[in-house]
C-alpha positions in Angstrom: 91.9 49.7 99.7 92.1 46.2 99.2 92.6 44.4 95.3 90.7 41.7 94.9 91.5 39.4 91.8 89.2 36.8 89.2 91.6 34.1 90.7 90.7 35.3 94.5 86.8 36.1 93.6 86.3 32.4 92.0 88.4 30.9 94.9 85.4 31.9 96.9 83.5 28.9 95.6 80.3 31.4 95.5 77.3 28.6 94.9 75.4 29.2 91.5 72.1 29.5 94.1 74.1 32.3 95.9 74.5 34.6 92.9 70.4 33.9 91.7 69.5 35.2 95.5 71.9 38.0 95.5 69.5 39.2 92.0 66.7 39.0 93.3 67.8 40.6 96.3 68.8 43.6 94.5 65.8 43.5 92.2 63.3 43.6 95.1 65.7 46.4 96.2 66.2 48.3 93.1 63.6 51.8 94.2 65.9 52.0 97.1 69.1 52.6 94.9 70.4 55.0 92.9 71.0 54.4 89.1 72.0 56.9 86.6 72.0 56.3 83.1 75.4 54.6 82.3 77.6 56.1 79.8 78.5 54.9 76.2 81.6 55.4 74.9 82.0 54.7 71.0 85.5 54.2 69.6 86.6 52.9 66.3 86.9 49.2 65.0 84.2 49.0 67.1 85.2 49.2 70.3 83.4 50.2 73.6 83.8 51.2 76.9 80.8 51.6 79.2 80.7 53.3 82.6 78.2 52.2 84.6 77.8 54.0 88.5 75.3 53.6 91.2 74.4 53.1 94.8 72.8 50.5 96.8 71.3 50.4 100.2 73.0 47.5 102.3 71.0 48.0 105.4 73.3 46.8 108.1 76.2 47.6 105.7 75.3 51.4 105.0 75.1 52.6 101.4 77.8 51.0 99.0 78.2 52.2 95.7 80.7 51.9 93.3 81.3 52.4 89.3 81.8 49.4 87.0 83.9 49.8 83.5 83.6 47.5 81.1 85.4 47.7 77.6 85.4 45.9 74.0 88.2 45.6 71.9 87.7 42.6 68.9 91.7 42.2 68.8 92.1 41.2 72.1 91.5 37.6 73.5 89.0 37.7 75.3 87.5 41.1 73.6 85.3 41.9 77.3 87.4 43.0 80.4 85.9 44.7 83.6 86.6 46.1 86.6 84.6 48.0 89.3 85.8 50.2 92.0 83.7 50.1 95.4 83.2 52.6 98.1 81.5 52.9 101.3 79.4 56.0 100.3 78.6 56.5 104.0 82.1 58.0 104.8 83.5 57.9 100.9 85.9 55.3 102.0 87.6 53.1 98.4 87.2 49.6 99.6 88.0 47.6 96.7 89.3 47.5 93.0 87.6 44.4 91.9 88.0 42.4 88.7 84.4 41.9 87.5 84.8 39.5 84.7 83.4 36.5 87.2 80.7 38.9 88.4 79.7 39.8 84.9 79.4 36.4 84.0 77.5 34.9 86.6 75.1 38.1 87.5 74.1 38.0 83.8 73.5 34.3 84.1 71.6 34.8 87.2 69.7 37.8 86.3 68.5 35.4 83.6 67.2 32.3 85.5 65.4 35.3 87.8 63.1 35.9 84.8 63.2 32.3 84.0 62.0 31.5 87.4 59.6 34.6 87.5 58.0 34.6 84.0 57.8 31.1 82.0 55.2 28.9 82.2 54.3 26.5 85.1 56.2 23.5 84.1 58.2 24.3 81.2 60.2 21.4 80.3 62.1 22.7 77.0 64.9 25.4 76.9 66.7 26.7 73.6 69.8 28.1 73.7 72.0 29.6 71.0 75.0 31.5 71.3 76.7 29.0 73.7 79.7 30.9 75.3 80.3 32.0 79.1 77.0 33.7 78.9 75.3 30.6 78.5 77.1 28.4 80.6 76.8 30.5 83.4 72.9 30.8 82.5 73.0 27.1 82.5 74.8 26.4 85.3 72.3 28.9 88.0 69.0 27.3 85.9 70.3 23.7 86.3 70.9 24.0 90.3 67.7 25.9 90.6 65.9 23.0 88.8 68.1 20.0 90.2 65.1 17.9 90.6 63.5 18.1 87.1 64.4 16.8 84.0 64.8 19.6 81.3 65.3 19.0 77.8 68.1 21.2 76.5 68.3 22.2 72.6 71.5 23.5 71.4 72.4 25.4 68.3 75.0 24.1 66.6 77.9 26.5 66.0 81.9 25.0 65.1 81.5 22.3 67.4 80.8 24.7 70.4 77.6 22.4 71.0 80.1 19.3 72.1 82.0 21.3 74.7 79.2 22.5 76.4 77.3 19.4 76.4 80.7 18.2 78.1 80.5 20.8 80.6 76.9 20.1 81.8 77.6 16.1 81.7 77.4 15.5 85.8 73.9 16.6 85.2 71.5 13.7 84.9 68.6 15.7 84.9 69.5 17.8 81.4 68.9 15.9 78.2 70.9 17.3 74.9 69.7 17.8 71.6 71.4 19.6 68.8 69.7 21.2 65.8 71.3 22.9 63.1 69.1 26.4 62.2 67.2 28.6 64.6 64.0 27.7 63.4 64.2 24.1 65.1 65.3 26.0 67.8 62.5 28.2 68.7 59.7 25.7 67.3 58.5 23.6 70.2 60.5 25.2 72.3 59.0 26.6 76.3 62.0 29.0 76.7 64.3 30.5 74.5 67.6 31.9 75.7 69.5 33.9 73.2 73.2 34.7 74.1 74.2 35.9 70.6 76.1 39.1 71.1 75.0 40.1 67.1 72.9 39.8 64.4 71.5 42.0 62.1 68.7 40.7 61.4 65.5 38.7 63.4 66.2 35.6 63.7 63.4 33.9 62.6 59.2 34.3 62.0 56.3 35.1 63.9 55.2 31.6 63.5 57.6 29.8 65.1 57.0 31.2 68.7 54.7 28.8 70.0 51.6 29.9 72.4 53.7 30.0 76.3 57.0 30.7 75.0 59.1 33.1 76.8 62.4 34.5 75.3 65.3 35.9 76.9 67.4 37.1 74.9 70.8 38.2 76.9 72.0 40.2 74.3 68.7 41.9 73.2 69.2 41.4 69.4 67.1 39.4 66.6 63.7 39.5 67.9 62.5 42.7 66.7 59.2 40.9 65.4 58.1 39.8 68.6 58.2 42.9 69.8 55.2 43.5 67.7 52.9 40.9 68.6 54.2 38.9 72.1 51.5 39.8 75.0 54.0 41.2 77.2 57.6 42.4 77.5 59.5 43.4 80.5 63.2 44.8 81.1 65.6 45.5 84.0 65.0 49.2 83.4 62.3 51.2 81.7 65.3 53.6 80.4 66.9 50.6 79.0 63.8 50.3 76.2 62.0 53.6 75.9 64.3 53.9 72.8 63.5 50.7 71.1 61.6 51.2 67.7 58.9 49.5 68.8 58.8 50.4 72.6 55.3 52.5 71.8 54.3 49.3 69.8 54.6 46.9 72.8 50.8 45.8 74.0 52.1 45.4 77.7 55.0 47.1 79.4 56.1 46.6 83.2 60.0 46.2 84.8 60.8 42.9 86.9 61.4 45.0 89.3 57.8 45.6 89.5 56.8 42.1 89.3 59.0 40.6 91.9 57.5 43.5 94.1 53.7 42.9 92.8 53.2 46.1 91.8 52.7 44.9 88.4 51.3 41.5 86.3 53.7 38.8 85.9 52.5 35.7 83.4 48.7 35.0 84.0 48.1 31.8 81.8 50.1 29.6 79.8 49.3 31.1 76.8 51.4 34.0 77.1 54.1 35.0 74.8 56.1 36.9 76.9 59.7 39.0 75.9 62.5 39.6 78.8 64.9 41.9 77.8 67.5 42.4 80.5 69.9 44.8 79.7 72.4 44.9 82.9 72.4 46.7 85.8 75.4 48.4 87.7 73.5 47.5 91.1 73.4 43.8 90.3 77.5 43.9 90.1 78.0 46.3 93.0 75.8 44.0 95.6 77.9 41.2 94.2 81.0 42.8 95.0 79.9 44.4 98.4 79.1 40.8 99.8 82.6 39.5 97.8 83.8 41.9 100.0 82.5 41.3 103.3 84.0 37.3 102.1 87.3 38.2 102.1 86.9 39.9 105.3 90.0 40.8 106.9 91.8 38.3 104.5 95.7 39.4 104.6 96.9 37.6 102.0 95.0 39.8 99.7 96.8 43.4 98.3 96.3 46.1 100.4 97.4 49.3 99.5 97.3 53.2 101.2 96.7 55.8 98.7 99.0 59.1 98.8 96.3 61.3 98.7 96.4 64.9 101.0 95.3 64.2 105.0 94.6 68.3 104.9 93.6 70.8 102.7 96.3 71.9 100.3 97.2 74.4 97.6 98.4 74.5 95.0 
């Protein structure tokens, strides 16, 4: 079993345009898989720890599948870690203990440009974002490769200066244009997508009003737009299980998964007048096709940790 490190996974130089095709990949693949429910683990000071198992169908690769943790603790910098463990589920062979912190990161980002790509308007121009950490940059970073060859105009949230650094980040892109506003109103008003990577509020973040006719919103994190629930002409999500607990899942007027769209089985955006809600909770099989082909990278690489488990080569008893 090979163990396969953040360092080692982003020395891969995986190409922003790699990780949005391995998403849609697995979303026009997602009936094939299997995908429990993952598990939820509560603990105090508000800490978390998810478990989050599946299995995908690789075709020439056989059936992989693999569990993903991911945990939460607000003391420790950074408060997110994750790993995944992958196995060949065709013989039960452990082939890798992965970090996932780089697959979170860019798989979320992805998964967001997906919708981006699949559900705003035809020629969109301007892009909100608030909440401007990893999240975003990586969202940033697969939407402004996608769109290399048109001009975007980029409004920012300012929050503590965050707004300066990622500005910085983005500046060998001539084709994004900054603008900063200071409340979320600005943000939203005028606005042709709004990305949300907030990770909490408790409250919506602002009225019906200021979602203009066309506007699609993703927001990463789900939270704050509780009121658009209500009156937007269509939401979609990864996973039907992800919502059907919302408050106001019954009160949506149009329900479908992306899944469903990318595999036209269901309506997508019809006309630019569309409001239109993405919520995108995660999947497991996003970050276990990710790590299957970061496996078959590395390859046979022997610089990398292998290790032989002690475990029984014939039945034995206690």
């Amino acid at each position: 079993m090979k163990i396969v490190t953040f360092d080692e996974i982003k020395a891969l130089d995986i190409t922003p345009l790699q990780c949005f095709s391995w998403v849609d990949e697995m979303l026009r693949n997602k009936a094939q898989s299997i995908l429990p429910p993952k598990i939820s683990l509560h603990l105090p000071d508000d800490a978390f720890c998810n478990v989050m198992p599946c299995v995908i169908d690789m075709d020439q690769h056989g059936k992989i599948g693999g569990v993903k943790i991911v945990n939460r603790y607000l003391d420790r910098e950074p408060s997110l870690d994750s790993r995944l463990l992958l196995i060949n589920m065709d013989n039960g062979e452990f082939l890798a203990l992965m970090d996932a912190n780089w697959i979170t990161a860019m798989r979320t980002g992805a998964v967001a440009v997906h919708s981006i790509n699949l559900l705003a308007k035809k020629d969109f121009e301007t892009v909100a974002i608030m909440g401007l950490g990893n999240t975003a940059r990586a969202t940033l970073l697969i939407l402004a490769e996608k769109y290399k060859d048109k001009d975007l105009n980029i409004k920012l949230l300012k929050y503590k200066d965050q707004e300066q650094l990622f500005v910085e980040r983005f500046s060998e892109y001539k084709n994004l244009h900054f603008s900063y506003v200071n409340n979320v109103e600005l943000l939203v008003k005028k606005s042709d997508v709004v990305i949300s990577c907030v990770t909490y509020t408790e409250n919506d973040f602002c009225a019906d009003d200021c979602f203009e006719e066309g506007v699609l919103v993703v927001p990463v994190h789900t939270r704050g737009f509780t009121n658009c629930d209500l009156f937007f002409d269509k939401v979609y999500a990864d996973d039907r299980g992800h919502v059907c607990h919302f408050k106001n899942f019954d009160k949506f007027n149009f329900f479908a998964e992306v899944s469903d769209v990318v595999n036209k089985s269901a309506p997508g955006r019809e006309n630019d007048r569309e409001r239109i809600l993405a919520y995108n909770i995660g999947l497991s099989i996003h970050d276990i096709n990710y790590a299957a082909h970061i496996y078959e990278m590395i390859g046979k690489n022997e610089d990398l940790l292998n290790i032989e488990m002690n475990t029984p080569k014939e039945k034995f008893w206690i």
